[in-house]
BALOBA-1460 file (C-alpha; in Angstrom, 3 decimals):
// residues 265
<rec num="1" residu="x" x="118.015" y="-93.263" z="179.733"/>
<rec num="2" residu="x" x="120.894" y="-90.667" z="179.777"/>
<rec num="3" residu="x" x="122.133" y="-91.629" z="176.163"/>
<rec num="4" residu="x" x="118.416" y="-91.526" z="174.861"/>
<rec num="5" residu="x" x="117.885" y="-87.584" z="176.985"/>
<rec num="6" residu="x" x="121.416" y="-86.640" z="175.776"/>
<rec num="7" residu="x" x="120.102" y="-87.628" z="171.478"/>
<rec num="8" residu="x" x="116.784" y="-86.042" z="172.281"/>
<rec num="9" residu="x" x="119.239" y="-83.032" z="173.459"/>
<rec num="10" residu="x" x="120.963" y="-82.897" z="170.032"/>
<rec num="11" residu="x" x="117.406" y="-82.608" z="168.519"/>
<rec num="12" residu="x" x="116.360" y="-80.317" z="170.539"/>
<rec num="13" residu="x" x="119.080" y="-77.996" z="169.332"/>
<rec num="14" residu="x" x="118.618" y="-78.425" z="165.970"/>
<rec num="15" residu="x" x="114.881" y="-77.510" z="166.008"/>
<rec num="16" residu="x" x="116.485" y="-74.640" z="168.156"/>
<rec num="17" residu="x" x="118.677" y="-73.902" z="165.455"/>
<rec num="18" residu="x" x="116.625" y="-74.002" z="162.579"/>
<rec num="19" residu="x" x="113.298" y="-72.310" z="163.926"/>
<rec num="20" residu="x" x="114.366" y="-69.958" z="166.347"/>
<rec num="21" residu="x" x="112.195" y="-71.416" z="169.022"/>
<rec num="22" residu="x" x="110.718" y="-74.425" z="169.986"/>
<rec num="23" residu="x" x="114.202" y="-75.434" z="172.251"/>
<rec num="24" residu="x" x="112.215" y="-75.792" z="175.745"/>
<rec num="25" residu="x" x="109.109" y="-77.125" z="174.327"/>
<rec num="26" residu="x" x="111.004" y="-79.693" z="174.120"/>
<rec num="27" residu="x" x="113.460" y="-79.873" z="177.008"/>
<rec num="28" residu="x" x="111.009" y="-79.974" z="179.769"/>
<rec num="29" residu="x" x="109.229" y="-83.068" z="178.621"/>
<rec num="30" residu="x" x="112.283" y="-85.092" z="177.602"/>
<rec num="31" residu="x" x="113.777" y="-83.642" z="181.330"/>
<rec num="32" residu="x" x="110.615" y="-85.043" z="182.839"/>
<rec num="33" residu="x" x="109.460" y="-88.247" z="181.036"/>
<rec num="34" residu="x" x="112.921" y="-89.330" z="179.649"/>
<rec num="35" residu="x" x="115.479" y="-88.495" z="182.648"/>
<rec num="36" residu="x" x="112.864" y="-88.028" z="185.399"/>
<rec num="37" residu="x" x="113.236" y="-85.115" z="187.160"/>
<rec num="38" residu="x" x="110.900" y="-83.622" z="189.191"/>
<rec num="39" residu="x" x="109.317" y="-81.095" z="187.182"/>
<rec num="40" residu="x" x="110.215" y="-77.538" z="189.162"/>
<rec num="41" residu="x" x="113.975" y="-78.871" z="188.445"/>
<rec num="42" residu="x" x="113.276" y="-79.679" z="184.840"/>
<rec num="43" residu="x" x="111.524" y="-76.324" z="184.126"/>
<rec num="44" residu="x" x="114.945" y="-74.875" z="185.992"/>
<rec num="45" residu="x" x="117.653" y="-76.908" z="184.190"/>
<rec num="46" residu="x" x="115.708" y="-76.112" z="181.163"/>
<rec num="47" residu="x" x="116.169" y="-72.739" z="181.522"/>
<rec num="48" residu="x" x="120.202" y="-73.206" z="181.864"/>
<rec num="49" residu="x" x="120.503" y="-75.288" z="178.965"/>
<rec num="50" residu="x" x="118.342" y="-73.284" z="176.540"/>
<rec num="51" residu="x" x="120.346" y="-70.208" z="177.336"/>
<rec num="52" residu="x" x="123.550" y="-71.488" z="176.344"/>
<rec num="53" residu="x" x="122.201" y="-73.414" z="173.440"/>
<rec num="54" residu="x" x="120.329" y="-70.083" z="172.381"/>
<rec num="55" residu="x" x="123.740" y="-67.668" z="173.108"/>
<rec num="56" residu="x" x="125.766" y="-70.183" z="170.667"/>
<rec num="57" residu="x" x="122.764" y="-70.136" z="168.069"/>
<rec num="58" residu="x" x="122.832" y="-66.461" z="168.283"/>
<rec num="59" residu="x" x="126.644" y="-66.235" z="167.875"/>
<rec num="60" residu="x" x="126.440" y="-68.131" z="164.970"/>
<rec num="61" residu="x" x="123.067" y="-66.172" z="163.478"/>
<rec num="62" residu="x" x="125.414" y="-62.822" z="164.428"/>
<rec num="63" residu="x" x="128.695" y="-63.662" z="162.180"/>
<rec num="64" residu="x" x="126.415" y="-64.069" z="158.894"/>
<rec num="65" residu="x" x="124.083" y="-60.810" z="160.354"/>
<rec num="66" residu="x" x="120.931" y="-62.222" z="161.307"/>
<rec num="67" residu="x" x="121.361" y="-60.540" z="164.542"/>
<rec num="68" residu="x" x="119.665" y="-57.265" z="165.171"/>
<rec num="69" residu="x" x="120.516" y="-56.223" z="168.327"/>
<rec num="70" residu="x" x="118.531" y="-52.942" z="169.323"/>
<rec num="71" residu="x" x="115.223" y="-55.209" z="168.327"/>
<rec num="72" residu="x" x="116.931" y="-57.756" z="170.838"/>
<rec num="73" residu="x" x="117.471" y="-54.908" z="172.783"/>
<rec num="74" residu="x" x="114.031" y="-53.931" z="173.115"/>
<rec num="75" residu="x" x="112.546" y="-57.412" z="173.620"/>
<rec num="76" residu="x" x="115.140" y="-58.337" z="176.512"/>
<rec num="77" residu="x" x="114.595" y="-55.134" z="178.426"/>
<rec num="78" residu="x" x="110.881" y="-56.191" z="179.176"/>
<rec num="79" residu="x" x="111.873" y="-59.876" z="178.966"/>
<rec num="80" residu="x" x="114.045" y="-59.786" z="181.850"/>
<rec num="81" residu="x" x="111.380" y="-58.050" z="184.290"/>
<rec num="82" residu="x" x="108.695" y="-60.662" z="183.540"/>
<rec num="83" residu="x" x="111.447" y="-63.646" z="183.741"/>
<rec num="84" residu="x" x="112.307" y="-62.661" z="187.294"/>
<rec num="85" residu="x" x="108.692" y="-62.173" z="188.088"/>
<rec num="86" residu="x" x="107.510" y="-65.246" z="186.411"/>
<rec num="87" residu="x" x="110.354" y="-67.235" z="188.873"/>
<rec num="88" residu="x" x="108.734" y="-65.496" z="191.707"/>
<rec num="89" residu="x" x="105.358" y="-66.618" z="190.824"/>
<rec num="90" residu="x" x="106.486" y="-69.949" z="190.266"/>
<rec num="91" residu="x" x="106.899" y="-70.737" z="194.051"/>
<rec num="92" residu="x" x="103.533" y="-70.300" z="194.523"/>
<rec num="93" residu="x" x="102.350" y="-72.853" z="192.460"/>
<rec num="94" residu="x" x="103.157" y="-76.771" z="192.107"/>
<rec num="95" residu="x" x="104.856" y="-78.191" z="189.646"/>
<rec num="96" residu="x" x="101.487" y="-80.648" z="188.286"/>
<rec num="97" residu="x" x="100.431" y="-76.280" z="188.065"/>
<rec num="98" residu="x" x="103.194" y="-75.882" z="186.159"/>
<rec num="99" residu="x" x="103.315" y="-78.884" z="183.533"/>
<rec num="100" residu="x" x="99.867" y="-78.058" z="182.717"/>
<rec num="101" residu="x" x="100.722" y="-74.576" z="181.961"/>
<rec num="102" residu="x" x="103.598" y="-75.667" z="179.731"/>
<rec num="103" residu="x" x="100.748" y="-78.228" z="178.149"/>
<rec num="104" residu="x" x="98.275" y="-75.370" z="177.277"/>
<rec num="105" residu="x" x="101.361" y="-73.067" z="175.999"/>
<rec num="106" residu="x" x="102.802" y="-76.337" z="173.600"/>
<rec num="107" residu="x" x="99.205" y="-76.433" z="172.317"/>
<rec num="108" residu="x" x="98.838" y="-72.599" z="172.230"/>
<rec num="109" residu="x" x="102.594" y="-72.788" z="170.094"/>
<rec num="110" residu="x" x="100.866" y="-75.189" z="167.716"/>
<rec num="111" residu="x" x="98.754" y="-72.903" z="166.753"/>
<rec num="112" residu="x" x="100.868" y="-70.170" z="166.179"/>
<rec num="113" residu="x" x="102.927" y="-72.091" z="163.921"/>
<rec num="114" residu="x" x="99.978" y="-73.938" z="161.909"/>
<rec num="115" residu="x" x="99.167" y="-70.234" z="160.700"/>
<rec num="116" residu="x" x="102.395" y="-70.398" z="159.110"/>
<rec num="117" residu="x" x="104.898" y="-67.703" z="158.835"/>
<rec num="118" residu="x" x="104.440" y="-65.961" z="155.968"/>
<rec num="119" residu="x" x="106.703" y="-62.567" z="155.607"/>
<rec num="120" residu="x" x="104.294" y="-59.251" z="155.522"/>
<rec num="121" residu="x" x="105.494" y="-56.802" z="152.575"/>
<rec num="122" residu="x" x="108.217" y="-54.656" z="153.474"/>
<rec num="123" residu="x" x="109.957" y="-57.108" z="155.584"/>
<rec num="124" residu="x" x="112.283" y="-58.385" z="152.956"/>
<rec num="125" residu="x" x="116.096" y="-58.455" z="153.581"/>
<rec num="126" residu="x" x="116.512" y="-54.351" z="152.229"/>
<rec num="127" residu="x" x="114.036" y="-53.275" z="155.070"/>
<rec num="128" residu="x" x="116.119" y="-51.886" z="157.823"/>
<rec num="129" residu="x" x="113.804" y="-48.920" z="158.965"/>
<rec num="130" residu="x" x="112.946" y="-48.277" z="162.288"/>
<rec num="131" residu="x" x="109.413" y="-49.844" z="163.474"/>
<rec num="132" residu="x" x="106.983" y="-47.286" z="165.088"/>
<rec num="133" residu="x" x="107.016" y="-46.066" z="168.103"/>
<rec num="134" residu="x" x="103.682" y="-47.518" z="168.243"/>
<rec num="135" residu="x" x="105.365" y="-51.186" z="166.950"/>
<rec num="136" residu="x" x="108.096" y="-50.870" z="169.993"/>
<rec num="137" residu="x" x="106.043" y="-49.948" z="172.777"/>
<rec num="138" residu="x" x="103.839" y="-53.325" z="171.763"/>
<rec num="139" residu="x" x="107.300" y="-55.213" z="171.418"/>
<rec num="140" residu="x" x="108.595" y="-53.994" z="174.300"/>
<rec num="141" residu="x" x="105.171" y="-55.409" z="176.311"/>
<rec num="142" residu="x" x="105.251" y="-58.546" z="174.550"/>
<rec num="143" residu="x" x="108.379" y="-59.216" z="175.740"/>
<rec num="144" residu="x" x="107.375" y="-58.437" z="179.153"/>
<rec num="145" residu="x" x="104.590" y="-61.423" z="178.526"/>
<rec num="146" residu="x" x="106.837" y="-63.940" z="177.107"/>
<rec num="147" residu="x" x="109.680" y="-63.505" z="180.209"/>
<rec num="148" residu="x" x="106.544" y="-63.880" z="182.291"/>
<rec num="149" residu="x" x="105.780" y="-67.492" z="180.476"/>
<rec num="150" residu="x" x="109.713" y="-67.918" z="180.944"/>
<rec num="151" residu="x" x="110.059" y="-67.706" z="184.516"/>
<rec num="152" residu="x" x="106.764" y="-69.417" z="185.396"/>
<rec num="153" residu="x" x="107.050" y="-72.449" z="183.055"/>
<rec num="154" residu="x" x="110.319" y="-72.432" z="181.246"/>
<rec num="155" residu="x" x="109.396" y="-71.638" z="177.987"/>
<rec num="156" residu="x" x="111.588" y="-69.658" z="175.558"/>
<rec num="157" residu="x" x="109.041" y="-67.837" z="173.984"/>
<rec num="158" residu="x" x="110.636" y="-68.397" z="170.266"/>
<rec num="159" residu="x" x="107.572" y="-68.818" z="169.024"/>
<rec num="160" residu="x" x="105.809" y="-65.946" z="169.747"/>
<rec num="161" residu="x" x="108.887" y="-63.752" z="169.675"/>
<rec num="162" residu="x" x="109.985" y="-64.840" z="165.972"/>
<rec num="163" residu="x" x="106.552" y="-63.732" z="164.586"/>
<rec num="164" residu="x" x="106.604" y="-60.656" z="166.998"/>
<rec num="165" residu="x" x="109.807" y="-59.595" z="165.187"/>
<rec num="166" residu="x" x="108.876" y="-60.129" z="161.728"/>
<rec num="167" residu="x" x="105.248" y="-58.061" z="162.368"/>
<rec num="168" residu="x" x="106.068" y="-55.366" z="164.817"/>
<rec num="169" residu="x" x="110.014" y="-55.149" z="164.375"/>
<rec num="170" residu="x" x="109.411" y="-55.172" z="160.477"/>
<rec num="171" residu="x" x="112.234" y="-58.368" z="160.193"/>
<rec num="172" residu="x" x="112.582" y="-60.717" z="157.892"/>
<rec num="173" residu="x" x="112.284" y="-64.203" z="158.561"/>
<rec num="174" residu="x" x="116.328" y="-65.161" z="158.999"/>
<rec num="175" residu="x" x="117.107" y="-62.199" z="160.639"/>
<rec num="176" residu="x" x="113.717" y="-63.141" z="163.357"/>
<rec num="177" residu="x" x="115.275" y="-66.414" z="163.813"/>
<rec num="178" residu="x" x="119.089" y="-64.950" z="164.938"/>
<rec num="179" residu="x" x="117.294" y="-62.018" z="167.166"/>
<rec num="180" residu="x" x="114.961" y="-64.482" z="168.759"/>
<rec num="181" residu="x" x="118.113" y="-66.504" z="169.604"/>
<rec num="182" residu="x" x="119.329" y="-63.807" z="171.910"/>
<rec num="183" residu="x" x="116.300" y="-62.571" z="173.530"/>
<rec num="184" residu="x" x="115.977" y="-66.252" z="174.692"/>
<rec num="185" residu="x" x="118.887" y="-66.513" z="175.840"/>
<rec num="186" residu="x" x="119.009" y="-63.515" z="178.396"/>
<rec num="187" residu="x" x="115.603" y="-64.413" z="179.118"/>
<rec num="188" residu="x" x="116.502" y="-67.928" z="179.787"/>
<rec num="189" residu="x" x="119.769" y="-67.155" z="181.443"/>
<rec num="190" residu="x" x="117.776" y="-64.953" z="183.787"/>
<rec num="191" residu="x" x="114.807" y="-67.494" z="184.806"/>
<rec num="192" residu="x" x="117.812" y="-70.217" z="185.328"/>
<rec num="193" residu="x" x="119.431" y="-67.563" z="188.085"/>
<rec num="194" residu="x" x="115.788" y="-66.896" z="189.458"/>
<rec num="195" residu="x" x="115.467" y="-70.636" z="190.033"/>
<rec num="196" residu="x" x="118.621" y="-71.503" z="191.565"/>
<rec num="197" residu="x" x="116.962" y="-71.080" z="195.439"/>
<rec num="198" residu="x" x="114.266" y="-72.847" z="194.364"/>
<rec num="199" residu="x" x="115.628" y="-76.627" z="192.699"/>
<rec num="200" residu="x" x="118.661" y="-79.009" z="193.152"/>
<rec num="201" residu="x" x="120.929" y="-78.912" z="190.036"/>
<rec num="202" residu="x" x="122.332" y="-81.981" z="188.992"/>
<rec num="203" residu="x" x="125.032" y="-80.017" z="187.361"/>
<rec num="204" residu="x" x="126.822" y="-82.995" z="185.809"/>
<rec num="205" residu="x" x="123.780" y="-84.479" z="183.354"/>
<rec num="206" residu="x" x="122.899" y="-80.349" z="182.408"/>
<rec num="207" residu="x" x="126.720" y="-80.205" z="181.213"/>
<rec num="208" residu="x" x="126.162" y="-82.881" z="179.128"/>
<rec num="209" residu="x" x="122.980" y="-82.201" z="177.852"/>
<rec num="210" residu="x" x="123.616" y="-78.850" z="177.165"/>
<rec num="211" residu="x" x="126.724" y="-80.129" z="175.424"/>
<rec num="212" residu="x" x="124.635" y="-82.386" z="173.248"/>
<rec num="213" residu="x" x="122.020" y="-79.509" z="172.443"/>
<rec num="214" residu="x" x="125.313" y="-77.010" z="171.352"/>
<rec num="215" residu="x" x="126.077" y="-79.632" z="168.991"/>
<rec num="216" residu="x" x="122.334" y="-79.863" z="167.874"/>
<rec num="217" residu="x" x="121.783" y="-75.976" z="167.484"/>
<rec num="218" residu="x" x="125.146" y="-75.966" z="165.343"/>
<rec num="219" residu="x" x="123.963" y="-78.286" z="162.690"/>
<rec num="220" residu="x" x="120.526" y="-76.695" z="162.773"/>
<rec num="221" residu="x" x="121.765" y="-73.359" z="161.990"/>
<rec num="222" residu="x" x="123.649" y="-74.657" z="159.090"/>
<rec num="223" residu="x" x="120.054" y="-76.620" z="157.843"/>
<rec num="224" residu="x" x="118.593" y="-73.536" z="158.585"/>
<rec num="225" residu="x" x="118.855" y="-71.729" z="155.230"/>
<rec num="226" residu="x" x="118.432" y="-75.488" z="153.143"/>
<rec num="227" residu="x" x="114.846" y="-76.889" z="154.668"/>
<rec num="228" residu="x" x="111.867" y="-75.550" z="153.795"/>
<rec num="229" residu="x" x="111.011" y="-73.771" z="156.665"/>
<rec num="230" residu="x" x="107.150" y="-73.694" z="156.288"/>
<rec num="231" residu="x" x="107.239" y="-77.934" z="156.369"/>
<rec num="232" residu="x" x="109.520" y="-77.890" z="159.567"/>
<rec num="233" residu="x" x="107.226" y="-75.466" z="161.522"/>
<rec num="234" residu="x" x="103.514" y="-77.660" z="160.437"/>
<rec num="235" residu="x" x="105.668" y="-80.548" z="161.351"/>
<rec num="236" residu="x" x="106.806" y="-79.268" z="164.723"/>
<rec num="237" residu="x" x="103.431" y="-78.389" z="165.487"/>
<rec num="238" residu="x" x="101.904" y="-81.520" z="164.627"/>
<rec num="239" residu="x" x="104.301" y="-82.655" z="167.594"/>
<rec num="240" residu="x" x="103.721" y="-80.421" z="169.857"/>
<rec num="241" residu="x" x="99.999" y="-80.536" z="169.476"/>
<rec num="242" residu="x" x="100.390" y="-84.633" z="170.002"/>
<rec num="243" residu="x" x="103.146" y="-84.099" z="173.139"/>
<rec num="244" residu="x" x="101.133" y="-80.943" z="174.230"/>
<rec num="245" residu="x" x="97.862" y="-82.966" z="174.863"/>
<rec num="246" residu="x" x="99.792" y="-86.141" z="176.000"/>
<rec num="247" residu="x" x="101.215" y="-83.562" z="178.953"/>
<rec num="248" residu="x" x="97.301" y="-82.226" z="179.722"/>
<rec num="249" residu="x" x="96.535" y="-86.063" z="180.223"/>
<rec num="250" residu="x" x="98.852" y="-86.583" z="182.612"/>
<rec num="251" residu="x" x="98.461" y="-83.816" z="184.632"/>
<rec num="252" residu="x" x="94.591" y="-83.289" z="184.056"/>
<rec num="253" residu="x" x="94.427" y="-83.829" z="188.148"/>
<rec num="254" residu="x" x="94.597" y="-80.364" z="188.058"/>
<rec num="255" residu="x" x="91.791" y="-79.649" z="185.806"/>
<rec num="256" residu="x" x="89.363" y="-81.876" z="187.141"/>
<rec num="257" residu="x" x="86.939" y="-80.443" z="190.278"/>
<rec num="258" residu="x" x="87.964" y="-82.277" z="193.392"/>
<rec num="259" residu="x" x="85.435" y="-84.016" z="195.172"/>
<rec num="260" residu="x" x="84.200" y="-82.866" z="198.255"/>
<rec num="261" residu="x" x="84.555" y="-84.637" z="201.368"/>
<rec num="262" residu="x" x="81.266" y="-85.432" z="203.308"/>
<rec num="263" residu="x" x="81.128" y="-84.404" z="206.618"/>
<rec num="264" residu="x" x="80.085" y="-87.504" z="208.412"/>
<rec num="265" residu="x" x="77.314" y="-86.661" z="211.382"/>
């Protein structure tokens, strides 16, 4: 099982790599169905390994320039705030709670990316200006949102901060893909710290796996610029709408009205 989670690892980076998001989506389920953790220490590892996958991605993004780091900035600020309160909330909930809030996100991040991604006018690789104040403020909350789905559930947020980026920070598409690199990694890096009194670490498989998912996110960013990128995201969803409902299945305990005991007289 630790070969097969360490592959799945590499793939995971590479869909990390090429997409800009999409890196926990899939770490939690291969952390919970493949190597069978509990799932409050999946969401946690998760969190460890898609922050250094993400901080080499963006690295890589911020040699060729596809970093733009006051948008990052502004996205991280907010993110941060709503990681560390999303790890907070996530004590009060178990983790069947929190699997089926990762299901409904996978299935909400499906849909996102089955609307395609599409660059608005004016977001082509000359537009540098400065997004409204208007634009910013919005950023700004949606990244308090996303570190909010962070903390609670693990979840990167790539793809709702990639189109975020290319609509309200005015980006185009390549340079969206290296900023959302590094807003997921603070944000990431955060919720990992804001877990650590919460979970054991099995610190020996996450350096591996996180070694495996480096090598992924490497050869992703190189594909990155080669693939057709509006194939690779229906794909993806197509998976995550399959792996998303598989999830609600298995956890649909929690959406299912409990029966109520009789009191016997």
């Amino acid at each position: 099982m630790a070969l097969l989670g360490y592959g799945l690892a590499a793939l995971m980076g590479a869909v990390l790599g090429t997409l800009g998001g999409g890196g926990s989506i899939l770490t939690v389920p291969i952390l919970v169905y493949v190597a069978g953790y509990d799932p409050k220490e999946a969401i946690g590892m998760s969190l460890a390994v898609v922050g250094v996958t993400s901080a080499v991605g963006a690295i890589g993004h911020r040699h060729l320039g596809n970093v733009r780091l006051r948008r990052a900035a502004i996205f991280a600020a907010s993110g941060v705030v709503g990681t560390l309160a999303g790890t907070r909330l996530a004590t009060l909930v178990t983790g069947t709670v929190q699997l089926t809030l990762f299901a409904v996100t996978m299935l909400l991040a499906a849909g996102f990316m089955l609307r395609g991604s599409r660059e608005p006018a004016g977001t082509g690789a000359a537009s540098a200006a400065a997004p409204p104040r208007r634009h910013v403020l919005l950023t700004a909350l949606d990244g308090l949102v996303i570190g909010v789905l962070t903390g609670l559930v693990g979840v990167g947020g790539g793809f709702l901060i990639v189109p975020a980026l290319v609509v309200l920070g005015r980006l185009p598409m390549h340079h969206a893909v290296g900023t959302s690199l590094a807003v997921i990694a603070i944000n990431a890096l955060t919720g990992f710290v804001g877990y650590l009194d919460q979970i054991t670490v099995d610190w020996g498989f996450m350096v591996g796996f996180t070694a495996c998912a480096v090598a992924g996110i490497l050869a992703g960013g190189r594909l990155a610029g080669r693939l057709p990128a509006r194939t690779l995201r229906r794909a993806f969803a197509i998976f995550l709408l399959l792996m998303g409902s598989f999830m609600l299945y298995r956890n649909r305990a929690v959406l299912l009205p409990h029966p109520v005991a009789q009191s016997v007289s």
